[in-house]
Structures are given as C-alpha cells and as structure tokens.
C-alpha positions as CSV (number, residue, x, y, z in Angstrom):
1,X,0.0,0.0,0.0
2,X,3.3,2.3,1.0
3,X,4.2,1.5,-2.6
4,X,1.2,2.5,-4.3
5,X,0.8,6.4,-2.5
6,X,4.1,6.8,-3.1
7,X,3.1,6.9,-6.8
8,X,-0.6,8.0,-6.4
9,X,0.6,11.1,-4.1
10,X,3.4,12.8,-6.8
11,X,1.0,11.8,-9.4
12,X,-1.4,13.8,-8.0
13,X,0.5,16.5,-7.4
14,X,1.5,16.7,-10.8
15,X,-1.6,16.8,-11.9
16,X,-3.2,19.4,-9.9
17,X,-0.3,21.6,-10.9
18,X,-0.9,21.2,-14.2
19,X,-4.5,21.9,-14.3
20,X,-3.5,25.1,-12.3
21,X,-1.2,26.2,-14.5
22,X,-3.5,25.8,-17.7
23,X,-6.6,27.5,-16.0
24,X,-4.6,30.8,-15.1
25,X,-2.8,30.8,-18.2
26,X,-5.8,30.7,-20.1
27,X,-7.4,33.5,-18.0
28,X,-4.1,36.0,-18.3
29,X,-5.0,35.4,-22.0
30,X,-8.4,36.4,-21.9
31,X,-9.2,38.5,-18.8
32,X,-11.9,40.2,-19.9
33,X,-13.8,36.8,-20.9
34,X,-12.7,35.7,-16.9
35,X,-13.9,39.2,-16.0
36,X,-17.3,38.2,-17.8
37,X,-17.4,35.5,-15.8
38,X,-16.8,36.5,-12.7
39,X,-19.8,38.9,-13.7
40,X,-22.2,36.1,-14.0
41,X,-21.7,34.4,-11.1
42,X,-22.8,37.1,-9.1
43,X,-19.3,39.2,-8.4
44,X,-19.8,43.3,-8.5
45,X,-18.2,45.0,-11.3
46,X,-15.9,46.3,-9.6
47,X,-14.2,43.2,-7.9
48,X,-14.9,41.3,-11.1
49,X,-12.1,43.7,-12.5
50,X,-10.0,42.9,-9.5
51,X,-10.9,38.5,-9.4
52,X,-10.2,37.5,-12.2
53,X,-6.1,38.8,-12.5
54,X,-6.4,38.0,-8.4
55,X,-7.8,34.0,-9.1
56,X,-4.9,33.5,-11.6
57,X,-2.6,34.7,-9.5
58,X,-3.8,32.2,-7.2
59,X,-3.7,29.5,-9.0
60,X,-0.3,29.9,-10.4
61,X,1.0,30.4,-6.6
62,X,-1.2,27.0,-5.8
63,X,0.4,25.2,-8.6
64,X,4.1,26.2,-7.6
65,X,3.4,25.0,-4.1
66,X,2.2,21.8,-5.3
67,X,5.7,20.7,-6.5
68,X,8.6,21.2,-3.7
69,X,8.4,18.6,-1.2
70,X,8.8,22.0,1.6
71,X,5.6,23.1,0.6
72,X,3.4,20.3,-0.7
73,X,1.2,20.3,2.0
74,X,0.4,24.2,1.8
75,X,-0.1,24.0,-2.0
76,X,-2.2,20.9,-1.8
77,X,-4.3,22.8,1.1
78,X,-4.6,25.9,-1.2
79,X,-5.7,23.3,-4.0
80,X,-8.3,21.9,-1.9
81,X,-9.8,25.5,-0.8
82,X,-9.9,27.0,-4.3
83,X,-11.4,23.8,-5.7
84,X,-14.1,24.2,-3.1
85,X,-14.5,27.5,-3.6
86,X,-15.2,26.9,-7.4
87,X,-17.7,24.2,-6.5
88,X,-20.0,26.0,-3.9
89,X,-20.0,29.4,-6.4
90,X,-21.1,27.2,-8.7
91,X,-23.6,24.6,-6.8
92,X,-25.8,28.2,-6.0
93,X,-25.8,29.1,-9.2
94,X,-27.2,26.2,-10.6
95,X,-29.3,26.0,-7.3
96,X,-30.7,29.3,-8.8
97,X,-31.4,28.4,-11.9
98,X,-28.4,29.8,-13.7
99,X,-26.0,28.1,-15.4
100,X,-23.6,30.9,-16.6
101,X,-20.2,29.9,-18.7
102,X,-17.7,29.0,-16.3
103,X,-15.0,30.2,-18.0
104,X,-12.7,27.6,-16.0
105,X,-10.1,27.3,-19.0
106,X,-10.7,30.6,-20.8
107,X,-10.9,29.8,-24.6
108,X,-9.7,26.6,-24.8
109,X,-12.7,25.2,-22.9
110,X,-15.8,27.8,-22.0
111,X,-19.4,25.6,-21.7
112,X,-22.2,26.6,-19.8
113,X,-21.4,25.6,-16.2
114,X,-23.7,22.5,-14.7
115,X,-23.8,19.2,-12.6
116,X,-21.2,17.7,-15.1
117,X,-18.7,20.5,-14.0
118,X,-19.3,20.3,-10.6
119,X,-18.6,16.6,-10.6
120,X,-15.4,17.1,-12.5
121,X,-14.3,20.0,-9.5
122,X,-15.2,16.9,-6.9
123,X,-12.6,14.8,-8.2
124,X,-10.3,17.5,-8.2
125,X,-11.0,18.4,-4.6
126,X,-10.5,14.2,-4.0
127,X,-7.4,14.6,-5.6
128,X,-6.1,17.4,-3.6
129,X,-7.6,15.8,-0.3
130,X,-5.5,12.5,-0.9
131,X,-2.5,14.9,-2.0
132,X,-3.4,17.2,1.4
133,X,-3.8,13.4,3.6
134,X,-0.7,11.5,1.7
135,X,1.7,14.6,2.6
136,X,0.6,15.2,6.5
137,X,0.6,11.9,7.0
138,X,4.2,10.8,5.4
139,X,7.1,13.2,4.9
140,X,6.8,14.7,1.5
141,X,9.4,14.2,-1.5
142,X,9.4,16.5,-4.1
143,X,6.4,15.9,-7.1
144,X,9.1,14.8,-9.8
145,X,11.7,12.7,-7.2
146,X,10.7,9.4,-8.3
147,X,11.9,10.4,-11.8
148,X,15.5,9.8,-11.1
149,X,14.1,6.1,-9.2
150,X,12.6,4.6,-12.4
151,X,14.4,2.1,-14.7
152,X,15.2,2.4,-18.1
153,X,12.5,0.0,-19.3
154,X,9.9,2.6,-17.1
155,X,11.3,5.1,-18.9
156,X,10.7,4.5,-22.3
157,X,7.3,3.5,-21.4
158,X,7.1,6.9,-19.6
159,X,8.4,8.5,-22.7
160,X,6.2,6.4,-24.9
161,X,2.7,7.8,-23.2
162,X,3.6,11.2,-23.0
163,X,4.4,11.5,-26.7
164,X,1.1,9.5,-26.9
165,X,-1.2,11.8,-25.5
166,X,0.6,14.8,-26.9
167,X,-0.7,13.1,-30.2
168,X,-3.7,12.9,-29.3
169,X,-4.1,16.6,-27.8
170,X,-2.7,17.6,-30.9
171,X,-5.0,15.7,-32.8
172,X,-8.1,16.7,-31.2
173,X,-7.2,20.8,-31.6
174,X,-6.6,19.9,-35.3
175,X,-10.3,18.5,-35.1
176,X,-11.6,21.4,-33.2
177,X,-9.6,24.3,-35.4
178,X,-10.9,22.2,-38.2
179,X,-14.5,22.5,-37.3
180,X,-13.9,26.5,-37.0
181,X,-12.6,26.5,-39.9
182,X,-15.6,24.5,-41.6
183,X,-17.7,27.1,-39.9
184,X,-15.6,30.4,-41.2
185,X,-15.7,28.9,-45.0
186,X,-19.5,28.5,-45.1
187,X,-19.7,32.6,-43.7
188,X,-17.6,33.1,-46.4
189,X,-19.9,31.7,-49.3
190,X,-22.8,33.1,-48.0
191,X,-20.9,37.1,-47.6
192,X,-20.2,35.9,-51.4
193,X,-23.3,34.7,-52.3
194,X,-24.9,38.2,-50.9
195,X,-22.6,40.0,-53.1
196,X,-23.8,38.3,-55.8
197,X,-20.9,36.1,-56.4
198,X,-22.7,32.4,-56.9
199,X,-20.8,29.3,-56.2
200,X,-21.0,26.3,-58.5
201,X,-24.4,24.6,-57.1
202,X,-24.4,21.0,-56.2
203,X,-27.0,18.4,-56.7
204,X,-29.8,18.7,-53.9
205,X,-29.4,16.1,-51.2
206,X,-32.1,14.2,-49.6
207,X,-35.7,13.3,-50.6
208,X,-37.8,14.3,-53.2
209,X,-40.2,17.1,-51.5
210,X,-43.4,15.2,-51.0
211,X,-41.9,12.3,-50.1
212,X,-43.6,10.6,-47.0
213,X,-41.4,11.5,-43.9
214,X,-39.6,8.4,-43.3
215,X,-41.1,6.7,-39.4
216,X,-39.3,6.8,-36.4
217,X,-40.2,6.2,-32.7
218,X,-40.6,10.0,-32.0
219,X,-41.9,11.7,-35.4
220,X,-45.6,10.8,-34.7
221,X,-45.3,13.1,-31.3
222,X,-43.4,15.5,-33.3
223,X,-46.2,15.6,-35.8
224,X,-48.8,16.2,-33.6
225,X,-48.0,19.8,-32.6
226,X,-49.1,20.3,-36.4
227,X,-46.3,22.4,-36.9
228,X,-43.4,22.4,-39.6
229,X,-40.4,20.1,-38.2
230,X,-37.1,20.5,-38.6
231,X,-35.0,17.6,-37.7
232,X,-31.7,18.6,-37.3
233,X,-29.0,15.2,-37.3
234,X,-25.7,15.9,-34.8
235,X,-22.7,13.7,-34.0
236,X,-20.4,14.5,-30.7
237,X,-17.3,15.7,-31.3
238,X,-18.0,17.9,-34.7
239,X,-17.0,21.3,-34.7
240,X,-19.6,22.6,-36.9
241,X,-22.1,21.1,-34.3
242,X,-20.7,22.7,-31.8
243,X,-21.0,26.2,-33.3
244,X,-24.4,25.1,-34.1
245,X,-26.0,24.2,-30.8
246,X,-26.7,27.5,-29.3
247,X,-28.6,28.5,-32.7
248,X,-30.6,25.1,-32.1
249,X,-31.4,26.4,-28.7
250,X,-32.4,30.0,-29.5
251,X,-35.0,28.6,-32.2
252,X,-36.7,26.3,-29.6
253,X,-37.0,29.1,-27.7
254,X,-37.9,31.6,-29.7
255,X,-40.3,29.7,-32.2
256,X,-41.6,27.1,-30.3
257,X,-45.2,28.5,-31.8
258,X,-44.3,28.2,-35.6
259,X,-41.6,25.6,-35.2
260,X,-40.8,22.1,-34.0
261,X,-37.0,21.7,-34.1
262,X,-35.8,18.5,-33.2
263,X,-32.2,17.1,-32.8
264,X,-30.8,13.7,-33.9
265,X,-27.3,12.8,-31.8
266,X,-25.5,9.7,-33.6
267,X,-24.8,8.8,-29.6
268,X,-25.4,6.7,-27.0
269,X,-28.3,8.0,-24.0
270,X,-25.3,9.5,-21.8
271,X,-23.9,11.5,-24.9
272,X,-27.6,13.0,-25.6
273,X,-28.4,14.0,-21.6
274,X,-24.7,16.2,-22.0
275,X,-25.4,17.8,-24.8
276,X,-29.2,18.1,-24.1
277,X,-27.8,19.7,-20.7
278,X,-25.1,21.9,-22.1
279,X,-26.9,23.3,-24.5
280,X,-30.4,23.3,-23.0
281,X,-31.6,22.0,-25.8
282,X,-35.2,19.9,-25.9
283,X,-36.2,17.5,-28.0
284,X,-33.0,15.6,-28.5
285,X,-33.4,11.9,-29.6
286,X,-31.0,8.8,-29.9
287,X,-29.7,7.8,-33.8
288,X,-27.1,5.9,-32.2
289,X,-26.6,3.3,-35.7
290,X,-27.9,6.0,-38.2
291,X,-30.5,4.7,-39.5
292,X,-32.6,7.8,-39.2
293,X,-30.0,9.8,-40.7
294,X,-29.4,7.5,-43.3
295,X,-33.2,7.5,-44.4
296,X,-33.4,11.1,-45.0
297,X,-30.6,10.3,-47.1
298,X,-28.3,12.8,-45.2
299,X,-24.9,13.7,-46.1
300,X,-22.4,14.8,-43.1
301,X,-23.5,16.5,-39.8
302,X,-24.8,19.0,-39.1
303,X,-27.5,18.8,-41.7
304,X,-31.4,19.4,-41.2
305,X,-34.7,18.5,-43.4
306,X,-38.1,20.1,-42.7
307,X,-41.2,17.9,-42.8
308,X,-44.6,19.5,-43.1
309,X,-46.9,19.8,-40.5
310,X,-49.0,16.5,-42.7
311,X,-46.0,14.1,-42.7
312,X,-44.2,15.1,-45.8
313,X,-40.8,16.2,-46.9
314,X,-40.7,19.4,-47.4
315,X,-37.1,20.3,-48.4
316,X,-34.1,19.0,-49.9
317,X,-31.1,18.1,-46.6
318,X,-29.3,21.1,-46.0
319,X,-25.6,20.4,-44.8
320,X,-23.4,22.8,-42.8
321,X,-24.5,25.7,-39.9
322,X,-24.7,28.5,-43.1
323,X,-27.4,26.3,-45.0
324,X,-29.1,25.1,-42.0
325,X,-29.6,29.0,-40.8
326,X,-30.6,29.5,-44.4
327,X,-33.3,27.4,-43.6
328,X,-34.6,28.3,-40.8
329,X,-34.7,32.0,-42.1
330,X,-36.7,30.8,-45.5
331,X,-39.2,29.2,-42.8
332,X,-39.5,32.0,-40.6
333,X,-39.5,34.3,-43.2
334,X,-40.9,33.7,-46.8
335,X,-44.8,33.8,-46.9
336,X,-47.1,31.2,-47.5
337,X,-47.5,27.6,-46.6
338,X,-44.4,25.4,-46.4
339,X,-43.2,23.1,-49.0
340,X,-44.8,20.0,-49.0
341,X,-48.0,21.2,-46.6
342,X,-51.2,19.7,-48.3
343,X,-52.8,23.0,-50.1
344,X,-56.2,23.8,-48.9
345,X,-59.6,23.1,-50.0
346,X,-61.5,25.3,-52.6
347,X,-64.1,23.5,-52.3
348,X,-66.3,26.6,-50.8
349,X,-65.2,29.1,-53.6
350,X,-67.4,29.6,-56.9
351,X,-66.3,28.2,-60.2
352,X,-66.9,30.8,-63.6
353,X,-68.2,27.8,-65.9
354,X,-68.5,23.9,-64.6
355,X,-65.4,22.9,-65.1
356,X,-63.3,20.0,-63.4
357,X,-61.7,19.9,-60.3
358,X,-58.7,22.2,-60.1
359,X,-56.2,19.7,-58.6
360,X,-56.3,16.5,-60.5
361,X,-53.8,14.0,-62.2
362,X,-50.9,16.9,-62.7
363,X,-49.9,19.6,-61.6
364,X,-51.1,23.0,-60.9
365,X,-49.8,26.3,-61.6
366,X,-52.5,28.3,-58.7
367,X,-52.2,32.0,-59.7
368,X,-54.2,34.4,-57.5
369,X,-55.3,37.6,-59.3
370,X,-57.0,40.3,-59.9
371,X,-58.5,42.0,-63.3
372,X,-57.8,45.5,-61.9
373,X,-54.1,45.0,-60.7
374,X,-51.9,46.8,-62.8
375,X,-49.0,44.1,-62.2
376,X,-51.2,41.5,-63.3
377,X,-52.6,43.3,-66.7
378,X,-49.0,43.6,-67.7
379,X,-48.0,39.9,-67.9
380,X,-51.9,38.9,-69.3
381,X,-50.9,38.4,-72.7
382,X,-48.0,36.2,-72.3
383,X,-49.7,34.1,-70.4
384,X,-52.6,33.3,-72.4
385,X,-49.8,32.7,-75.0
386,X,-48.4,30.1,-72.6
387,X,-51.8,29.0,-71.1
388,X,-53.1,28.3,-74.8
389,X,-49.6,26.3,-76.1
390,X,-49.8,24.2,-72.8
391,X,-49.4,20.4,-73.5
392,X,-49.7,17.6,-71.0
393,X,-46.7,17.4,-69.4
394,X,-47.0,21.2,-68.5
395,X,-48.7,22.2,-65.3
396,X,-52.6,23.2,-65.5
397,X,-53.5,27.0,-65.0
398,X,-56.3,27.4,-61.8
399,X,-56.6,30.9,-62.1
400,X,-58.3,32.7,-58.8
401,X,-59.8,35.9,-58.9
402,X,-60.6,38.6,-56.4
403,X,-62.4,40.3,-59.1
404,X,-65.8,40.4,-60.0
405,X,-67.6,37.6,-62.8
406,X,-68.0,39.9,-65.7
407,X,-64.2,41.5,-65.4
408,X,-63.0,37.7,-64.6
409,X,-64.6,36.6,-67.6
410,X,-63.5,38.9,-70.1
411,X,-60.0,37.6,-68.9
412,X,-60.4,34.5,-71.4
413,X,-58.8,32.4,-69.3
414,X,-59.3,28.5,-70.7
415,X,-58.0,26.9,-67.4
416,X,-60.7,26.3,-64.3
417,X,-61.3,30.0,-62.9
418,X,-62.5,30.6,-59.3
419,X,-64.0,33.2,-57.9
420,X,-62.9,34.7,-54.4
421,X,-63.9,38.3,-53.7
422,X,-63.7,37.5,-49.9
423,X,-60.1,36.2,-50.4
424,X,-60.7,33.0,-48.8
425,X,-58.3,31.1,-50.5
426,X,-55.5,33.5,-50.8
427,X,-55.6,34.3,-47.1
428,X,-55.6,29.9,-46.7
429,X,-52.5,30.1,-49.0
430,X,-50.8,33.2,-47.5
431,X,-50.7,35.1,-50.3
432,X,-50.9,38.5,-49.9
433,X,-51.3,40.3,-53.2
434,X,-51.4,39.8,-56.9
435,X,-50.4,38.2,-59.4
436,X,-48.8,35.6,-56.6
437,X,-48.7,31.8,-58.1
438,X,-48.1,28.8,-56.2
439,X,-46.9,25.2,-57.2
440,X,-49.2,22.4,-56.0
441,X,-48.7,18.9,-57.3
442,X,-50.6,16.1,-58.5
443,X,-51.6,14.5,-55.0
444,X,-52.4,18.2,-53.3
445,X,-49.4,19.4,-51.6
446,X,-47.8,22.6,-52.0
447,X,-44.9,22.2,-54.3
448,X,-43.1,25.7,-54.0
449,X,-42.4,28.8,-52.2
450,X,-44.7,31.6,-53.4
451,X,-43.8,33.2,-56.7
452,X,-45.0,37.3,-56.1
453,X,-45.5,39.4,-58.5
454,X,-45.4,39.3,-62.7
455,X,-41.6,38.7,-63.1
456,X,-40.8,36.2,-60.9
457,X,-43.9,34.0,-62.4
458,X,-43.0,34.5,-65.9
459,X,-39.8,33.4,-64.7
460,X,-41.5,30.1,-64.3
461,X,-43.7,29.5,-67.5
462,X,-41.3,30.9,-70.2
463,X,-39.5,27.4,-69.8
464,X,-40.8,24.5,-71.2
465,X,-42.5,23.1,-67.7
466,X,-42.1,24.6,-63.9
467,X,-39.2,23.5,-62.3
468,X,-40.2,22.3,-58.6
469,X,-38.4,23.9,-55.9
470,X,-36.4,22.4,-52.9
C-alpha cells in the first residue's frame, strides 16, 4: 500500500499543478472573458475587475506550491480551498437556476457551467484531499523525485505515453480548429453569395419534396404539434455542431409557436443528456446506428430537413451551420405555406363555368389575381400565349380571382377560374397580393415557395415546364 501512495501522491500533485497552470494561463490570455465571468456568477463589477487577475494569481502560486516537497502540503491545502471554492459558487448558481459559462479554461474550454462541472471539480477536490492526507501523514518528497528512481525499461514506457497523448491533444485541436474552420468557410460563401458572387451549385441532397417522412419512434409526437419540423442530425465531437447548438437552442426558444426543431445525436443516452444539458436544448433523440439519418438520405453533420406539418418532406437536406440557418430563415421568413403542406380546400369558392376539379392527375400552376391589378394586366398576354400552347406534361393553370364575374370573364382564361372576392383562398394560401402563383402537385401538396409578383412568375412558365423547388 506504502508502494502504491508513493506513486498516487506525486502523481497527484503533478496533476493538480498542471491543471492550475492551464486554467490561469488561459485567464491572463483572456481577462476580460474571466472578467465576464466572474460577472455572471454574481461578483460586483468592480471586484470582477479585481478577481479575475487576483484568481490566476492564485492559481499559479497554488500550482508552484504543489511541486517542492517544503511546501506540498500548503499548495495541496490551497488546492483543496480554491477547488471548493469553485464548486460551492457554482452549486448556487445552478441551485438558482443559472447556469452561466464558467470560463474555468478561458478559450480553450468555456461551456455553460452544470452538474457535469461540478462533478469534475469533486474529483479535483478528491485529488487534492489525498495529495493534502498522503503529505501530512508521510514526509513529503518532491512531485518529480521518483523520476530519477525509475528504470530504463519505465522510462521509455514513460516517454512512450507522453508523446502519446501529446498526439492525441494535438490531434483533437486539429479536429476542433478544423470544425472553425468548416464554420468560417461556409460565412464566407454566403458574404459571397450576398454580393452576388454564386458558387458552382451542387445536386440537392435528400428526398424528393413530397416524399412521406420516413417513421421513427418519436416523429408521430413531433407531428402532432401540427407544426413544420425540422430535424436537425448531430454527431459529438463535430465542430460545426458545436457552433451550431446555441442557434438550435435560440429557435426552440424563440419559435416554439411556428416551429418544431428536433435534434438527432448519432450517440449513446449518456452523450444525448450532455449535450441536451449543455446546450439546454429539448427535443433531442438517440440515432445511435444511423439509420434515421441515413433515411433522409443525409450527407455529413450537421445537416437538417423540414417535414410539413401532414407528414411530408418538405425540403431537400441542408448540410453545414450557413445552409441550415438559411433554412430556418426561409421558414420564418418567406410567406405562404411550407413546402410539401397539403394545399387547402376550394371546395367553398365559386367556379366561372362547370369545369373539373382544379387539382387532378398533374400539376397546378394556382395563380391568385385580380383584373384590376396593374401588375397583373402587364403579364396577361403572355400568359394566355403560354396558357393556350400548354401540353400535358405542362402544369394546369387554376386561375383565382378577387375580381368580380364579368371582369373575370372577359379575362379568357381557358384553365378552371374561381371566384374569391372574400379572399378565402388566398388568405388559406398566404398570399398577400397579386399576381402571386403557387406550385401544388398532383396529390395536393404545396410544391413551391410563393412566386410574387409578374416577373418572378414568368420566370416560371417561359421554360418549357415549372421546375419544382427544394
């Protein structure tokens, strides 16, 4: 047993030194972030200021004591007190609710403070209790003494794990400065794409829009809020999920009322609770073996697709923070019904001559207008050009008016004409003005993002059919 402290006790030493070291190093680097957080837990401005420099200070004295046998059992006592220190700030915090960053390792580690920190400050304070025990108890050597004690054999395998997990430190900044950069390339397409610089486009990944949503254990209790969801697929340890999670929670919070956003973790149940915790996140489900992602056909994480509020795909998979924000934004944003949302009866509204069913076996071009709008006098010849060389494989014209019969009819429309002077239909479709068309397919289901006003519908029927949007 005499044998074994006399390894655990240096050991621990060393170690508590080094985690010293690195926490005040990383707060002299970024005292105003240690400031910050000082700030949250409660500390006045003013002695915030004062703290932060103070607590590194602190710790660098703490870790300097840990090493000389003289003063081992001072350092491991001042170990033991800050550690404790840390831990109760921090147990009323999250007593109160709060859960600020803790800042603990400036910017090489700053995640919102909870029980998982606290437990990893209780095995600190363990150590430094054993550390505090071993050198009452026993006379003290000095933290690296036993170096010049080992064989040669011991050293090499000494030498051999050290260069080990320097490797693998090494390798896991690569992944993390990887992740940023991921992150910093995608801000740069879209600042290009906003200057009007356009990237080659790729294929669309994902599902056909329309497409049943693909079943899993929680998508029926998704569904049932009857709102749009956006499932949002995650792995731990990505970099771009990282910078992604606190955008996940801001949109649960903020849009709970016009969006369901769920999140997919390829991870086991313990994985899911941290990162459910850390991020205060809801709605985070289990994909440990991918099969989830891999039937929304998904392509790298983080990527999202939206289902409609009925159960059907409603976009193509957007890959990477930029084109998930995208997303969102075109939800939150762009009028009218989402992609893939079945279209709404017309049932009620009153048809200019007995003609068939405006939705059938094809698809339908819905255009809401009005004979008075000036917009919509401008593009009426080209359409009825387009309207009269329409074939089969084009989509059908259902042409709504807000006008009144005679005007309507003097239009000379060919296609099935409704009349809505209440703007029944237009209101159900979240149109708000004319000319505004909409894409519906063949089995009812919106098939496109509103196209407002004459250009951007013309746009659509100069080519030879409609081209269905993602």
């Amino acid at each position: 047993m005499r044998e074994v402290l006399a390894v655990l006790l240096p050991a621990a030493r060393i170690l508590l030194a080094a985690v010293f070291v690195v926490a005040a190093v990383a707060k002299v680097a970024d005292l105003e972030g240690a400031r910050g957080a000082a700030r949250d837990f409660g500390v006045p401005s003013r002695l915030a200021g004062v703290l932060a420099p103070g607590l590194a200070l602190a710790e660098l004295a703490t870790a300097a004591l840990l090493v000389p046998a003289s003063t081992a059992v001072g350092g491991a006592a001042a170990a033991l007190a800050l550690l404790l220190l840390f831990s109760g700030a921090l147990a009323l915090s999250l007593a109160r609710g709060r859960a600020p960053d803790c800042h603990c390792f400036g910017r090489l580690h700053s995640a919102p403070a909870g029980w998982g920190t606290l437990a990893r400050n209780g095995a600190l304070a363990s150590l430094a209790s054993l550390a505090l025990a071993g050198s009452v108890t026993d006379p003290a050597e000095g933290a690296f003494d036993w170096v010049g004690r080992i064989s040669e054999v011991e050293a090499v395998a000494l030498g051999a794990g050290l260069a080990l997990a320097a490797v693998v430190a090494a390798f896991l900044t690569l992944l993390r400065s990887y992740g940023q950069v991921l992150v910093r390339v995608e801000r740069l397409e879209d600042a290009l794409a906003e200057a009007g610089y356009e990237l080659n486009e790729q294929p669309p990944l994902g599902l056909e829009p329309g497409t049943p949503a693909p079943e899993f254990d929680a998508l029926g209790a998704l569904l049932e809020r009857r709102l749009p969801l956006l499932l949002v697929f995650t792995s731990p340890g990505c970099g771009p999920c990282e910078a992604l999670m606190p955008d996940l929670a801001g949109w649960q919070a903020a849009h709970a009322e016009r969006l369901t956003v769920a999140v997919l973790v390829n991870g086991g149940p313990a994985e899911i609770a941290a990162e459910a915790e850390r991020h205060r996140l809801v709605d985070v489900f289990a994909d440990a073996d991918g099969r989830v992602y891999g039937a929304y056909e998904a392509s790298g994480t983080p990527s999202a697709v939206l289902i409609a509020a009925d159960g059907a795909v409603a976009s193509f998979v957007a890959t990477g923070p930029g084109a998930i924000a995208e997303l969102v934004a075109r939800i939150l944003d762009s009028p009218g019904l989402p992609t893939g949302a079945s279209a709404p009866a017309l049932d009620s509204l009153t048809a200019l001559d007995a003609t068939a069913p405006p939705f059938g076996e094809r698809e339908s071009l819905v255009l809401f207008w009005n004979p008075d709008c000036g917009f919509c006098r401008s593009m009426h010849e080209e359409l009825i050009a387009w309207e009269a060389a329409a074939n089969g494989s084009s989509p059908q014209l259902v042409v709504i008016s807000s006008g009144d019969e005679e005007r309507t009819r003097a239009e000379g429309f060919r296609s099935p004409v409704l009349l809505d002077p209440e703007h029944e239909a237009s209101e159900a479709f979240g149109a708000g003005g004319t000319p505004t068309a909409v894409l519906v397919d063949a089995d009812g289901r919106v098939a496109s993002e509103l196209l407002m006003g004459a250009e951007a519908i013309l746009g659509r029927v100069r080519g030879p059919q409609l081209v269905r949007m993602g």
